[in-house]
N, C-alpha and C positions, 0 to 999 in steps of 0.2 A: 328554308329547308332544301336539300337537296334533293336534284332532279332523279325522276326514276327514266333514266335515262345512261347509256353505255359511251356518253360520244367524251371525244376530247377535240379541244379547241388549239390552234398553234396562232398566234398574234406573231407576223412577222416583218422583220424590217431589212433592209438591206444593208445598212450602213454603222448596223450596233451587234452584238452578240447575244443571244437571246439567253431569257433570264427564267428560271424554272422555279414555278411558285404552285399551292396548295389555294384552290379558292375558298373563299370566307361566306359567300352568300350563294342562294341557290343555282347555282350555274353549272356546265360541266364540271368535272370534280378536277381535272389534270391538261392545264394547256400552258402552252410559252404565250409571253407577249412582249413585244416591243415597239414603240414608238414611230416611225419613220422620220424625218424632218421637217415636213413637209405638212406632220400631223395629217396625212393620209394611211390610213391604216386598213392592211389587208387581212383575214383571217381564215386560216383552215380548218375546218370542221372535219372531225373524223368521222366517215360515215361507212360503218360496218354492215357488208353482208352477210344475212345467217344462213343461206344456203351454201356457201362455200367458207365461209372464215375468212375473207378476205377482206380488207380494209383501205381506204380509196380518202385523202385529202379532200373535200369540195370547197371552192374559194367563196368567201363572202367579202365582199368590198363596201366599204366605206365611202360613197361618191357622192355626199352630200345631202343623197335623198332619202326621206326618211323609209321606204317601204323597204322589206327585208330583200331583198334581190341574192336569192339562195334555193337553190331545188330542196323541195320537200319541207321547205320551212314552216307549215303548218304541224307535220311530223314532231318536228325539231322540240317547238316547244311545246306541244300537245304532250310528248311525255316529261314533259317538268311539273312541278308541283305548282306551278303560279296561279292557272285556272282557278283551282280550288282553294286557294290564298285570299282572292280578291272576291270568292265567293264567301266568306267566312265575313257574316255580319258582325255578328258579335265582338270578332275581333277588328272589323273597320270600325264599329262604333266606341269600343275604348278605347281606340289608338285615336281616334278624330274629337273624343270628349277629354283624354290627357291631355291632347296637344292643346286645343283648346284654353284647357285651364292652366298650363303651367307658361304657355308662351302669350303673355298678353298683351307686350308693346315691343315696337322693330326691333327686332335685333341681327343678328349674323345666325343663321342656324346650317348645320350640314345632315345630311341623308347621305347614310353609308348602306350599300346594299338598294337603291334608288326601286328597283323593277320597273314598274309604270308609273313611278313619281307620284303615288299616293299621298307618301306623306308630305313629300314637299308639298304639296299643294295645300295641303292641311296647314302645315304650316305658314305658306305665303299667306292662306285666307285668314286665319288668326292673326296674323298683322296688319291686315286691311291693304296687302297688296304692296306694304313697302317693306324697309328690313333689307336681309338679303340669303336668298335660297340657296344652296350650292349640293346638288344631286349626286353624287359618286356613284355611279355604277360600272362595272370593269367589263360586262358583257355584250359585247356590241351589237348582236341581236335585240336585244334586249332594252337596249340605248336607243338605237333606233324608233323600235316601237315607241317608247318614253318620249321621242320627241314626236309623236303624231298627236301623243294624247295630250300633250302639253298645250299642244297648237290646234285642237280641238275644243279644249277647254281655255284659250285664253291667255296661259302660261308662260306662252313660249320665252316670253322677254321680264317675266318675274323669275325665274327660277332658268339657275347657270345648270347646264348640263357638264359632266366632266368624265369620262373614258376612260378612267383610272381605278384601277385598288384603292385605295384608302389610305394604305401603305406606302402607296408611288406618291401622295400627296405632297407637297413641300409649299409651308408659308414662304412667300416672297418670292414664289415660282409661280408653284400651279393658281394659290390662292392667294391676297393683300394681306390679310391676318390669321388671326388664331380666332374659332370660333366662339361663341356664349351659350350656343345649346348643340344637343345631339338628338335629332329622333332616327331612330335603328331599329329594325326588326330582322336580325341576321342568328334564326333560332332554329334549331332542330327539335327533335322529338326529345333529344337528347339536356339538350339545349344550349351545351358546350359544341358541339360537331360543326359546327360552321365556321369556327376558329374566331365565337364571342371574346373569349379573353384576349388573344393576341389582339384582338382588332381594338379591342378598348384600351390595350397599352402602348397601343401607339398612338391612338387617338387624344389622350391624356398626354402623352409626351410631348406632340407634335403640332398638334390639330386644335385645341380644346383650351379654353381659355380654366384657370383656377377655379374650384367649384361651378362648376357649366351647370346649364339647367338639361336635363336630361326627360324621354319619353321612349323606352320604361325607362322607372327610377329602381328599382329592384326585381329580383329572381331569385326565386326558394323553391329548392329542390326537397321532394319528399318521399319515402317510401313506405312500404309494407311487407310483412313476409307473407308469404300464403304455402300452401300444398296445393299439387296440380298433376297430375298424373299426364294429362296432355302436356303441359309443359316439359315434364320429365323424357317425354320421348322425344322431344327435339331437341336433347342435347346428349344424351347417358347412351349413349350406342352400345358402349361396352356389358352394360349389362341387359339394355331390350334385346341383343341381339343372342342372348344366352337360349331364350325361350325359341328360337329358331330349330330345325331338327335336319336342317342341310350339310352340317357338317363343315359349314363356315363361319371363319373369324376373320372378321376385317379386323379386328381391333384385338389380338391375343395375349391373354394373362401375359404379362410382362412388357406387353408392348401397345398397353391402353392407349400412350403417347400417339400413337406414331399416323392417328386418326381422330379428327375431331372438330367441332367449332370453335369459331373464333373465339376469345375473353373477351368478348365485351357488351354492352347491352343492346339488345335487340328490339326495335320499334313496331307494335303491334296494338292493334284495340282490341282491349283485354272485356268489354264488356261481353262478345260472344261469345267468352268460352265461363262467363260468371260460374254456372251450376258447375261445373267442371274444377272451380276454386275453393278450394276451404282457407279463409283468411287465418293465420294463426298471429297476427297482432292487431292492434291501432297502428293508423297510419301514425309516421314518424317524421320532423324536421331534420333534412340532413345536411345542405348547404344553403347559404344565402350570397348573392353575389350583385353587391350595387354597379349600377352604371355612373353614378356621378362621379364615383372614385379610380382611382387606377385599380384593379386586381391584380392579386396575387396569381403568380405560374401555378402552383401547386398547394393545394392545403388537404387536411388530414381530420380526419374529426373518430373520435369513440362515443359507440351509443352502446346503454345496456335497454336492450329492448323487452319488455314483460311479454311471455306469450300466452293469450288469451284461450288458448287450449293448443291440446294436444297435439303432434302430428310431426313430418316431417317437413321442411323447410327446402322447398326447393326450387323459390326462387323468389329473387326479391322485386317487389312492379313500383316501378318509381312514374314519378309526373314532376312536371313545375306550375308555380302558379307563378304570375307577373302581377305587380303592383306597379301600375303606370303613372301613377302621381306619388307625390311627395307626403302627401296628407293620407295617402293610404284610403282614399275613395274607390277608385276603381281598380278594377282587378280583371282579369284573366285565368282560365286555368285547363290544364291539359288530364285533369284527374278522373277516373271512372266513373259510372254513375254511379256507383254501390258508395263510393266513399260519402256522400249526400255534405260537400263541402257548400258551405255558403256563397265562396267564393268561386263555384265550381260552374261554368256555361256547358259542360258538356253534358249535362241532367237533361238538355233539350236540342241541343247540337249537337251534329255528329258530323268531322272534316276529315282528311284524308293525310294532309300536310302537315299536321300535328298526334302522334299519340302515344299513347303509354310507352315505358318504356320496361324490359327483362330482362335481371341479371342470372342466367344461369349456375344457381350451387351445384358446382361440381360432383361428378359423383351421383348416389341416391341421395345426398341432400345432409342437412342434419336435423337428426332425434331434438324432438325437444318435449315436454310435459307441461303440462297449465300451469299458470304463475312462473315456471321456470325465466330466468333470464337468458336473452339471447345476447350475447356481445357481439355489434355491429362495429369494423370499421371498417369506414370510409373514405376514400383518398382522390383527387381528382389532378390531371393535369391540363394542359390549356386544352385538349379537345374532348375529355372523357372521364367519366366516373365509374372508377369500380369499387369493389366490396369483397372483405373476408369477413365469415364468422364463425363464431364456437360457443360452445353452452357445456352448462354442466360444469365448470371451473378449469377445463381443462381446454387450454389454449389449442387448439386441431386443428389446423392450418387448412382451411379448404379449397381457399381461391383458387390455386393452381391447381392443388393436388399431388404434391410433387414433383412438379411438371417444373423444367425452365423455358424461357421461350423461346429458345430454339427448337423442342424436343419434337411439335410438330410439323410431321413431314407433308401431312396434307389436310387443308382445312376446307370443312363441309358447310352450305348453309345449312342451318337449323331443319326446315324441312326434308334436305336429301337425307341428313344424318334418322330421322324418324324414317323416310322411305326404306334406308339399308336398315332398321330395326325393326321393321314391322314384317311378323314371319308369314303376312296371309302371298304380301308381294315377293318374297324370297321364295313361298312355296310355287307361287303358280310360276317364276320366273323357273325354277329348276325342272320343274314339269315340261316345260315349254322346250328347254335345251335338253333333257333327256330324252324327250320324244324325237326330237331332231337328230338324237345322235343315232339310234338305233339303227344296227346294219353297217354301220359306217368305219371302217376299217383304216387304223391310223391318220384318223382326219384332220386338216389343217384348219383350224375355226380362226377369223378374222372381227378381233371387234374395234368397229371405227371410231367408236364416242367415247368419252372420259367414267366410260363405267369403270370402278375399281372391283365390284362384284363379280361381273361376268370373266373376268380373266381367269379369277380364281374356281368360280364353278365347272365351266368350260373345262379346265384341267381338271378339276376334281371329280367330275362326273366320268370322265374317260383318259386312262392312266396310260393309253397309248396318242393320246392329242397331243398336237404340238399346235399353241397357242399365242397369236402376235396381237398385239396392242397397239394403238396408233396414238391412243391419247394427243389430242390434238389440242386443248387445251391443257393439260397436265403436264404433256411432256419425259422433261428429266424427273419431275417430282413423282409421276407415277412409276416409272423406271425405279426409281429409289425404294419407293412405295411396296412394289411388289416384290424386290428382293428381301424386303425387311419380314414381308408377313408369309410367303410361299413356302420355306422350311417348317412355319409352324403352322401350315396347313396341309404338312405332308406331303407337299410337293416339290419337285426337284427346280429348281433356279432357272435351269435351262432351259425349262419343258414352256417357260413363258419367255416373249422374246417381246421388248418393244423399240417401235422402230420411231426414228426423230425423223418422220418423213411426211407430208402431206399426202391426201389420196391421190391428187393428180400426178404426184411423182413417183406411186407405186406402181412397178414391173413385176416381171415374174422371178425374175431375178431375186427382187426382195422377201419371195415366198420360195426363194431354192427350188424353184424351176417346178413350182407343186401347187396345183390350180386351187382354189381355196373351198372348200365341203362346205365350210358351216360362216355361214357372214351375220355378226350379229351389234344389236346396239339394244339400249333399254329402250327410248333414247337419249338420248344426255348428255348436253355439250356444257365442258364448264363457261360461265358465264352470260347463258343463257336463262340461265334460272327464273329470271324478274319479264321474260321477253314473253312475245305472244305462243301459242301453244304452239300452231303451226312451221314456227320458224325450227321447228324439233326435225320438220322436214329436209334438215340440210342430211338427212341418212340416207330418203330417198338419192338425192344430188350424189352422196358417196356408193351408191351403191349403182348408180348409172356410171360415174365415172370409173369403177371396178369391175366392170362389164365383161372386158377380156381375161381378167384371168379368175374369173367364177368359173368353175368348175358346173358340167352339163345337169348333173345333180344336183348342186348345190341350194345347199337350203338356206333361207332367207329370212331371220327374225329379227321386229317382228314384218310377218309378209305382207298386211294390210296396214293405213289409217283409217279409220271410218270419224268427217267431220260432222258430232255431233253440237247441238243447240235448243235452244227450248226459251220460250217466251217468258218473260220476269219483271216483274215488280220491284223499281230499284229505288224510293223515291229521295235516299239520303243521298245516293251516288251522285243521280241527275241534278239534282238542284245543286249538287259542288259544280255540276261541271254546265251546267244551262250557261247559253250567252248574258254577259254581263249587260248591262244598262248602265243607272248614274250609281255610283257608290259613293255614299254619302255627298252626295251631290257634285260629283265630279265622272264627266260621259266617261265612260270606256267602254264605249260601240265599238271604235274600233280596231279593238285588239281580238274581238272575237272571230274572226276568220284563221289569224295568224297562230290562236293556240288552243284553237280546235274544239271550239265550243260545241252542242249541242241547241237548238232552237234556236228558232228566227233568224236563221244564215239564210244571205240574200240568195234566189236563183234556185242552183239543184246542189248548191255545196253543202256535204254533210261532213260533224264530225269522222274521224278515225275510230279505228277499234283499238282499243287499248285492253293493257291487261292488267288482271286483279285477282286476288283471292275474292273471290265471291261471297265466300261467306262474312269474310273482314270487313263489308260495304254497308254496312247498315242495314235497317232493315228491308231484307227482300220475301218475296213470294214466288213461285216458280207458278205457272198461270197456264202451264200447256203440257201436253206431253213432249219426251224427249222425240226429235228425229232425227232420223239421218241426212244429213246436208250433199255431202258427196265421197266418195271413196278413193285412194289415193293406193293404186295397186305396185305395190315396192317388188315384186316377181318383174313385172316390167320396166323400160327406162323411164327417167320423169318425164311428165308431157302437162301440157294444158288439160285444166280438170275445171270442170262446168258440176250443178248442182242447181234445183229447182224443187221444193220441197212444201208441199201442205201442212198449216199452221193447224192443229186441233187444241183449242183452248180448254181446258177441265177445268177452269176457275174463272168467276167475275174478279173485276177487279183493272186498277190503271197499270198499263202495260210501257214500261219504261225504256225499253230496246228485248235485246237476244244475246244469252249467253253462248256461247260456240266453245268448243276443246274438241282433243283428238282422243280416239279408244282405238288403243293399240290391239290389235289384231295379232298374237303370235304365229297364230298358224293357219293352213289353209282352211283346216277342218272346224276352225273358231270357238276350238276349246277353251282356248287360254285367253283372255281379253285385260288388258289393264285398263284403265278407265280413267280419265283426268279432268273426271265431270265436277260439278260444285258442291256435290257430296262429299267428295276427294280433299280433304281441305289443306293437303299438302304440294296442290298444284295451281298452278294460275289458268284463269281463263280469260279466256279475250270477250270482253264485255262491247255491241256496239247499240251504240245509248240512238234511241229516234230524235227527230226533232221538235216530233210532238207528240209527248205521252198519249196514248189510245188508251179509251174503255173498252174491255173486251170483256168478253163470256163464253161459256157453253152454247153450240148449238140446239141442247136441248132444251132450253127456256129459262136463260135469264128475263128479271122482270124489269131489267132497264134495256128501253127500247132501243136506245140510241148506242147500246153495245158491241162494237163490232164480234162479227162469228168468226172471220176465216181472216187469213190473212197470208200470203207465198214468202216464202225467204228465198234469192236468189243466191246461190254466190260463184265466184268464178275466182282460179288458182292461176298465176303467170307464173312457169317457171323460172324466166328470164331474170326475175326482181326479185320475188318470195313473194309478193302482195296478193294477197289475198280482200278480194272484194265482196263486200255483201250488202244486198239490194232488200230489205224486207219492202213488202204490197200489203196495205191492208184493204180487204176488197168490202 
């Protein structure tokens, strides 16, 4: 699966031209890599700061030794999905009972996508140690690690380690032959998105001996249609945003296009929003895709799907299930619990690195009536599966919509697309800037962040503003953006102005010598979306470095963060993310430092905070009231920010760390507050898990003794980094 993670990797060499490839297993998603001659290999890790936007090279070298020699390398892979990979029993014990049974005497086997060399190991030990193992992993973090635990467990000298794609592989180069088995676990949620198919056509080409024994032996993709009014608003802007009463169109009759999310399906666990689902069929067979054999690029399939009642169809939730042997014994599967599949572990497992998957129907969806047919087709290519459908006999093209795939100009994730739909945020947001404007006479409003909202409000509220955009991740596309939708929001072209400039290179010059009234952000940087809440802090940092030419008045939204937290009950999360032990009888002690475990870390090292939908985690409990952690005053420059904060528990129960997020403050007066708590379920919050789950309770008489009452959350802000550190005491 791919990492939830922003970085990119450069592998490079001095003496070749670097080659520019798409990775195939969980790694950064975009790096070069080349060889040296020397077969010393250096690599640069893109490491991004979100206080400024700015982006810095860090070298990791290859010098024989297996520890990661890299700042923040705990960071690094703490936000990849592997943790929670190698936590996923279920899925070590049918990968460790397929391999097992299908590999019984020596052979040549290869591991594509290697990690921590699980399966080689699985497989060396179903040989009895002879055979021959050959590891492929292309991520040299990652390589590294995989030879500590090789050489912890014994392995080192059964099982070849090799620093390559799969694809770089060459018989009578890298490797003596062609192999006789494959075990691979190179699967998304999707289950194509890792680039499964390419990799197995080359692997059959190049790699793989005629009919190879294979683990998995097959993958069948399945779906269902449902109605989902939640689901609806993460994609239908166009029409959630009708019920609004601001007087704004992001998205205007005739130019639905020109704003929207991606086409393609969206990975989410669909069991918390069950009550919120009305199923309108049986689950459905819609591809199968063997590993023994080569696959097809592309295949196509028609379904007529019977719908089981009534409703609107708007969206379709797909899953796969794996058949890891040939006999069709053991299985796998990523399906919801409501489907009650036989085949199905997640009826009692709940992982983070696997789930459901959402095809957005365009539009309100389509009408359909019980017993009516729905015609599904289906089409997939090497990395993704989409879907059109129509009912009723009349072929109604819905996929696109009309749309070709140029037509948009700016694509939203799913969640922002429901924040710009939902009118409770559009109203308090216009309240906020109307309040600010009053009195204010030909004001220049500056907004720093990739809101496409505020520009147009901003002008729309006051028909004598002149309004500049910085769009710092958007760019020329919001430029483009705002000219296409500014005339059919009644506003003059002119009256908004965006500039390709960063904040630290903005003068007054660039404001025509006119100190700025009104400086505003939501906040909202594109590509922050998935990151921790506080790193939304890069406004503060813009709005210190905009110092000189704020005007002595100038109002500042929003003017506060207040870092809110509250104690929770997380116990599916934590147990993805607890330090490892033996998995399936092979140690992996010690990778739990380097990717950022939770319990029994040696000393005083504690995991990181990472960030989550909250409510997407499985089952949790909130076990305390909310508090205030510390406040981040944006009227002043950024500075170091300290916070010490009383735990009051209102619930018994095992307490698994502390949620944190920021409640945006609009104004001084603390009328207007947005809120990005775990009720919020359109924002992420930064989850930091303990090391060892606590009982706690009420002060006022739980009947377990041994309950903790109170408990201090520390935390402290360094501007210099963005890091944000927090200390929970349970006293």
């Amino acid at each position: 699966m791919l990492p939830k993670t922003l970085t990119a990797t450069l592998f490079l060499n001095l003496t070749q031209p670097p080659l520019l490839f798409r990775s195939s297993s969980p790694r950064p998603t975009s790096f070069v890599r080349v060889m040296s001659s020397e077969s010393t290999q250096r690599v640069f890790q893109l490491k991004h700061d979100p206080l400024t936007g700015n982006s810095e090279w860090v070298i990791i070298e290859d010098q024989n030794d297996d520890v990661p020699n890299f700042p923040n390398h705990q960071h690094l892979l703490a936000t990849t999905s592997y943790l929670d990979m190698l936590n996923d029993s279920p899925r070590n014990t049918a990968f460790r009972q397929a391999i097992e049974k299908t590999i019984t005497k020596p052979c040549r086997v290869l591991d594509i996508g290697a990690g921590t060399g699980l399966l080689s190991m699985m497989a060396s030990r179903a040989m009895g140690g002879e055979g021959f193992v050959t590891a492929c992993e292309s991520y040299l973090p990652m390589v590294k690690l995989m030879k500590r635990v090789l050489r912890v467990n014994g392995m080192e000298r059964r099982i070849r380690v090799i620093n390559k794609r799969s694809d770089e592989l060459h018989v009578g180069v890298d490797v003596p032959s062609r192999f006789d088995a494959l075990v691979s676990e190179i699967l998304d949620s999707e289950l194509l998105g890792e680039g499964l198919i390419p990799t197995l056509q080359h692997a059959h080409d190049s790699l793989l001996v005629e009919n190879p024994l294979t683990v998995p032996y097959r993958a069948t993709t399945y779906g269902q249609l449902v109605e989902s009014t939640f689901l609806l608003k993460l994609h239908d802007l166009h029409n959630n945003e009708a019920s609004a009463s601001d007087g704004i169109c992001l998205t205007p009759t005739g130019l639905e296009s020109v704003l929207g999310i991606k086409r393609q399906q969206y990975a989410m666990h669909c069991d918390p929003i069950g009550k919120e689902i009305k199923l309108l069929s049986e689950p459905f067979k819609i591809f199968e895709f063997d590993f023994w054999k080569r696959p097809e690029s592309c295949g196509e399939t028609e379904l007529c799907i019977k719908a089981t009642t009534g409703g609107s169809v708007h969206a379709v939730v797909s899953w796969w299930v794996l058949q890891l042997d040939r006999e069709g014994t053991i299985y796998y599967s990523t399906a919801p619990r409501r489907t009650n599949s036989t085949t199905s572990t997640s009826s009692v497992h709940w992982c983070d690195h696997w789930k459901q998957c959402v095809w957005f129907v365009p539009g309100s969806g389509v009408t359909v009536s019980k017993g009516e047919e729905v015609h599904v087709h289906a089409t997939h290519n090497e990395t993704s599966i989409s879907y059109s459908l129509y009912a009723k006999g009349l072929k109604t093209e819905v996929l696109h919509h009309g749309l070709k795939a140029g037509d948009l100009h700016l694509v939203l994730s799913p969640e922002r697309a429901a924040i710009y739909g939902d009118k409770e945020w559009r109203l308090l947001m216009r309240k906020a800037v109307e309040s600010a404007l009053k009195g204010k006479s030909r004001p220049l409003c500056l907004i720093t962040d990739d809101s496409v909202f505020l520009p147009l409000l901003a002008a729309h509220l006051s028909e004598e503003s002149h309004v500049i955009s910085l769009f710092p991740g958007l760019m020329e596309r919001g430029s483009q953006y705002l000219q296409a939708v500014a005339r059919s929001n009644h506003i003059s072209p002119d009256r908004i102005e965006v500039l390709g400039k960063r904040v630290k290179q903005l003068t007054i010059n660039d404001t025509h010598n006119k100190k700025v009234d009104l400086l505003i952000a939501e906040p909202f940087y594109l590509g922050l979306d998935c990151m921790l809440p506080w790193q939304n802090l890069r406004f503060w940092n813009d709005r210190t470095m905009l110092d000189s030419i704020l005007a002595s008045d100038a109002v500042v939204i929003p003017s506060r963060g207040m870092l809110k937290a509250c104690a929770i009950s997380l116990p599916d999360l934590w147990k993805s993310r607890h330090c490892l032990n033996k998995i399936e009888g092979f140690d992996h002690t010690v990778v739990n430092s380097t990717m950022g475990a939770c319990g029994q870390l040696p000393g005083s090292e504690e995991g990181p905070c990472l960030p989550y939908f909250v409510w997407q985690c499985g089952d949790f409990d909130v076990l305390s009231e909310t508090f205030d952690v510390m406040e981040f005053d944006f009227l002043k420059q950024i500075s170091q920010c300290q916070g010490r904060s009383q735990v009051k528990f209102t619930k018994a129960g095992v307490c698994h760390g502390f949620v944190l997020w920021i409640d945006w403050v609009m104004d001084p007066q603390n009328s207007y507050v947005i809120s990005t708590g775990p009720d919020k379920r359109h924002w992420k919050q930064g989850v930091k898990l303990l090391g060892t789950p606590r009982t706690v309770g009420p002060s006022d008489g739980s009947e377990n003794v041994e309950a903790c009452r109170s408990a201090v959350l520390e935390a402290s802000f360094d501007p210099s980094d963005g890091d944000l550190k927090i200390i929970p005491d349970f006293l």
